[in-house]
C-alpha positions in Angstrom: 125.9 331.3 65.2 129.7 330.8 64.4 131.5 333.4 62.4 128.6 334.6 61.1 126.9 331.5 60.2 124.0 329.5 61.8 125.5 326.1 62.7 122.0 324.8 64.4 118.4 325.4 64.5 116.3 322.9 66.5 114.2 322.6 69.6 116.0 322.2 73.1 116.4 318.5 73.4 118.0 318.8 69.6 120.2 321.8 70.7 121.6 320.4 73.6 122.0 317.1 72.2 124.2 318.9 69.3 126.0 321.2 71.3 127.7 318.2 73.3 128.1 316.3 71.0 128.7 317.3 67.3 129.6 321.4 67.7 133.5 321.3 68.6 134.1 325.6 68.5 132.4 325.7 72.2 135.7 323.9 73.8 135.0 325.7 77.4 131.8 324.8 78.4 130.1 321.5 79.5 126.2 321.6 78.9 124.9 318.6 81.2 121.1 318.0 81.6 120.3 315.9 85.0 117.3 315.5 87.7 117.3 316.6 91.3 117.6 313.7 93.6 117.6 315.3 97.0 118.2 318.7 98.2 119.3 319.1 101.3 118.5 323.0 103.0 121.0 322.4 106.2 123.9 322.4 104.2 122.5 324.2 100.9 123.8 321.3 99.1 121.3 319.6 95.8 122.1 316.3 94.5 121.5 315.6 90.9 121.8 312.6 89.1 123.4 312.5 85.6 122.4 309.0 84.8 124.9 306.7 86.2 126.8 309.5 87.6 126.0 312.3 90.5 126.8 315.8 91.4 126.7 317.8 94.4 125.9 321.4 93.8 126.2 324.4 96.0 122.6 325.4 96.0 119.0 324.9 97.5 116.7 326.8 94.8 115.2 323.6 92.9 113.2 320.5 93.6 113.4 317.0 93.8 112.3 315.7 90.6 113.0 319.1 88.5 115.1 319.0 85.7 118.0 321.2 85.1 120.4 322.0 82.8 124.2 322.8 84.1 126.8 324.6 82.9 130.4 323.8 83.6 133.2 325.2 82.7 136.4 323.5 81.2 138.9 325.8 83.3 136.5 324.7 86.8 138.0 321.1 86.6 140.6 319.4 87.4 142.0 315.8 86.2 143.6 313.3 88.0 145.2 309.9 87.0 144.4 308.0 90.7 141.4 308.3 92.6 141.5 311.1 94.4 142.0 311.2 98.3 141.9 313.4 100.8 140.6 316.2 99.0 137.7 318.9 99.8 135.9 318.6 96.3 132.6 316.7 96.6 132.6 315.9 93.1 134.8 313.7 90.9 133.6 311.4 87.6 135.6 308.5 86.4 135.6 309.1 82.2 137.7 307.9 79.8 139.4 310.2 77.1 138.3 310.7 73.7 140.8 313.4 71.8 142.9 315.7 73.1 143.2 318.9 71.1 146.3 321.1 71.5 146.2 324.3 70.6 148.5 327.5 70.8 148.9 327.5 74.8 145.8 325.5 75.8 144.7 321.7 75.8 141.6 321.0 75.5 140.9 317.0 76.9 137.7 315.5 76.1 136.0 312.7 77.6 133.2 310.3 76.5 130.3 311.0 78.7 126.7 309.5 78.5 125.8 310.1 74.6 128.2 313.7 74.6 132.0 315.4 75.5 133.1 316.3 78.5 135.6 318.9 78.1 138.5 320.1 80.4 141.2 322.5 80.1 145.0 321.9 80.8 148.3 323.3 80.2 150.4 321.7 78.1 152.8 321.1 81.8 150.1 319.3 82.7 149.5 317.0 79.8 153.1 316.1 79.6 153.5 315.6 83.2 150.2 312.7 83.1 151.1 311.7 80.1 147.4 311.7 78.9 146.4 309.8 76.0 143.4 309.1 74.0 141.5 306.0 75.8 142.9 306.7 79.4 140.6 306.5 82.3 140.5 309.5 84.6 138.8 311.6 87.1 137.2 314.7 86.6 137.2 316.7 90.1 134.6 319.3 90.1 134.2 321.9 93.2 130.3 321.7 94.5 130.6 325.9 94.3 132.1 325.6 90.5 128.6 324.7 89.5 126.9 327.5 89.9 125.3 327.9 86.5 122.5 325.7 86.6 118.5 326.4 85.8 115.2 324.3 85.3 115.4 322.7 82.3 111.2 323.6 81.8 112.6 327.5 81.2 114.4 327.0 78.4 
């Protein structure tokens, strides 16, 4: 619901392929579905694979094979022009930009990922520093302990 109004009824394959891709009012979260590759109980670290791509998450509560859903928020991430180096986050996707919104005091950059947006959250500093424009390549650093809202994909 949006300002009073139902903006999608479907099952959950339906709703979370609309909610990442078509439904532009939720600019802070990222809604990423993925399967657990390997999880590793020494270091409480899970790796999931989003296609292509894979994350590290801070966490040993699923199994290999499960699927999950992940929430991630815009204000978690961090973009970088370079690749990064020498840097403690275990996560970082390459993805190229699709529209920059700027609002008020925010900017919201989204990225073309798999068949949906990835969406992070800058200050306007920021974007003017980078000078970010639509079609750039960049990467998306994400924290392993950012992702911390995740659950099996078979309870939804």
């Amino acid at each position: 619901m949006s300002k009073g109004q139902i903006v999608f009824q479907g099952n959950k394959n339906q709703a979370y392929n609309y909610f990442n891709k078509e439904y532009t009012e939720n600019l802070a979260d990222n809604f990423l579905r993925g399967k657990v590759l390997k999880v590793n109980n020494n270091d409480n670290i899970t790796e999931i694979s989003l296609g292509k791509q894979k994350l590290l998450i801070f966490t040993n509560n699923f199994k290999k094979g499960e699927v999950v859903l992940l929430r991630i928020k815009a204000t978690d991430l961090i973009i970088c022009k370079t690749f990064p180096k020498n840097v403690s986050s275990l996560n970082y996707l390459l993805l190229k930009i699709s529209n920059i919104i700027v609002n008020k005091s925010l900017v919201t950059v989204c990225f073309s990922f798999k068949s949906g947006l990835f969406k992070a959250h800058i200050t306007k500093m920021s974007l003017n520093r980078l000078k970010l424009k639509k079609g750039d390549s960049c990467y998306v650093l994400i924290k392993a302990i950012n992702i911390n809202d995740v659950m099996s994909y078979s309870l939804i």
